[in-house]
Structure formats: structure tokens, C-alpha cells
N, C-alpha and C positions, 0 to 999 in steps of 0.2 A: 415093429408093432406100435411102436411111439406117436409113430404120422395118424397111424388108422386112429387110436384112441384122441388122437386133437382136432379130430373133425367135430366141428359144431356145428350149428343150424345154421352160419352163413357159408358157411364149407358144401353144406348139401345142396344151400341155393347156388352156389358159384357150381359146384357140378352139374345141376340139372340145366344152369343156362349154358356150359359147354357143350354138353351134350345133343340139346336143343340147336344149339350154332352147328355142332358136325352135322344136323340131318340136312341142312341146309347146304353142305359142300360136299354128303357124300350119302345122297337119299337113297334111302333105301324101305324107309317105315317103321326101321327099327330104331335108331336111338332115341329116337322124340319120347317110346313108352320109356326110357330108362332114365330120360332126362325129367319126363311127369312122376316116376318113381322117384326120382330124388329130391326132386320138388314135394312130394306129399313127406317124404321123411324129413324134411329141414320144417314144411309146415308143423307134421307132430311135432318136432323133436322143440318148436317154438313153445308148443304149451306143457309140454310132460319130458321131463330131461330124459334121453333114452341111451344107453350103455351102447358103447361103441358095437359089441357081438350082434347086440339086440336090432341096432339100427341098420347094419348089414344085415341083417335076414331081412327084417322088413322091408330094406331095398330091394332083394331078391324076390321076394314073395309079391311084393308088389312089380317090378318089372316082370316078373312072367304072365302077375294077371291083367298088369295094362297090354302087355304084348297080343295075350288071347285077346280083349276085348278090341283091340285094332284091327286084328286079323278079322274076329267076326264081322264088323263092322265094313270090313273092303269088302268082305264077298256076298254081303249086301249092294256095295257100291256098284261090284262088276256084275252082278244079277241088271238092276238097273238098268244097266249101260249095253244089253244084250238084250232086253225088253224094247230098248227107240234105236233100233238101228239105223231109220233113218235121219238122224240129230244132223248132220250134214248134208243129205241129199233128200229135201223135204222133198222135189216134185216125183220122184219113185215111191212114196206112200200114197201118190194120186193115179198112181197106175191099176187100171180097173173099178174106178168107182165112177159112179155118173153124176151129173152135173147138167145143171140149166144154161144154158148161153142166155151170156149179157148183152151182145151183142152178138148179131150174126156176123156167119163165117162167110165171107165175099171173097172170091176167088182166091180161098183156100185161108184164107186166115180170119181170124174172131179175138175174143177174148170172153172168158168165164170170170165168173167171180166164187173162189173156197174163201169163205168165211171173212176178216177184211182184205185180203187179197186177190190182187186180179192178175191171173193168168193169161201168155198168149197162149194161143193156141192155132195148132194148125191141120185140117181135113176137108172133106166134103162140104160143098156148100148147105147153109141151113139157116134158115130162120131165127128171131131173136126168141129164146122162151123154149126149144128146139130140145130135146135131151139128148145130152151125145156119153160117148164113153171116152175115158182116158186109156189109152192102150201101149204107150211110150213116151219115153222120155227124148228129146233130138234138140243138145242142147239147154236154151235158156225156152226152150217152146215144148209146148204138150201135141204131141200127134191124139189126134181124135178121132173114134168114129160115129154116124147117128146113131141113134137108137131109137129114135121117135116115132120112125117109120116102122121098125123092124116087131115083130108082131112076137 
């Protein structure tokens, strides 16, 4: 019980920077809140001397609640990340929406312009100014059909 009572404030910081090193060789999510809990206990224990019992609970009490506060926090992150599914395959969130031709489509190919980028594109022949639809994805090209015509 000798070691636990000789922990001082740079004791708490050498722990939290261990800790902090293991999430980095064995990630998981978790040691990082117990390495930030040892860190806030070496910060008090810098301004208000804290009895070795005392500073154990505190580390506890605090790594459970950094632990919740992380948790809440990822499954904000994975909400997110299940809101832009398409984050990788932008031209599948152009599937179904309509668009002006920048230039006409001459024997089967054109290109559009989404916002500053320009799309190929490949369908029916059409005029520049033409509204057509996006209906596939075929590769690095949009299949398109008009819609200019269609009533």
C-alpha cells in the first residue's frame, strides 16, 4: 500500500501519458478516458494536495464519467456517419435528380454541371439547356434520360 500512497501529481501525469500511449497500440476508445482521468487527478492534485483513497475514487469517478461522455459522443459520431452515406460514392446521391445540360449530348455523350463540378454524362441525344434526369450510376459517367420533352 506504500507505492498507492507515493503517487503524486507527476505520478498521475506519467500515468495518464501511459495510458494515453496504450490507446494508440491497442484502440479501443477506452484507455484515452482513464488516461484524461488521470490527467484531471494529477491537474487537481497540482493545486489542492489529495490523499492517496481520495485520489483513487476521483480517478474512478472520473474515468467512468469521461468513459460515458465518449460513448455519448461516438454515437453522435456514428448518427452522423449513417445520415451522408454517400461520403464515398458522391455520383449515387445524383441518382434521380434533374439537371440542365451544359453542353449537349451528341451521340450519346454530354456533360452537366452539379454545382462546381462537371459531370460526364451519357443518354439520348439533347440540346444544350435540355433537362434530363440522372437514373445510374456506369462507372466514372451518369446514364441519363430527357425530361424536357416528357410532359
Amino acid at each position: 500500500m506504500n507505492e498507492l500512497a507515493s503517487i503524486n501529481v507527476w505520478g498521475w501525469f506519467v500515468l495518464a501519458a501511459v495510458l494515453i500511449g496504450l490507446e494508440v497500440f491497442l484502440p479501443g476508445a477506452f484507455m484515452i478516458w482513464l488516461g484524461l482521468a488521470a490527467a484531471a487527478v494529477g491537474a487537481l492534485s497540482f493545486f489542492w494536495p489529495l490523499s492517496w483513497p481520495l485520489a483513487l475514487l476521483l480517478f474512478a469517478v472520473l474515468g467512468v464519467v469521461f468513459a460515458w461522455i465518449g460513448r455519448h459522443f461516438a454515437r453522435k459520431v456514428d448518427a452522423a456517419d449513417k445520415e451522408g452515406p454517400f461520403l464515398n460514392r458522391r455520383a449515387d446521391a445524383l441518382i434521380g435528380q434533374s439537371f440542365t445540360l451544359a453542353d449537349p449530348i451528341v451521340n450519346g455523350e454530354g456533360r452537366i454541371r452539379v454545382g462546381d463540378t462537371v459531370w460526364q454524362v451519357r443518354g439520348p441525344d439533347a440540346g444544350a439547356g435540355a433537362r434530363i434526369k440522372v437514373v445510374r450510376v456506369e462507372g466514372g459517367w451518369l446514364a441519363v434520360e430527357d425530361v424536357s420533352k416528357q410532359v
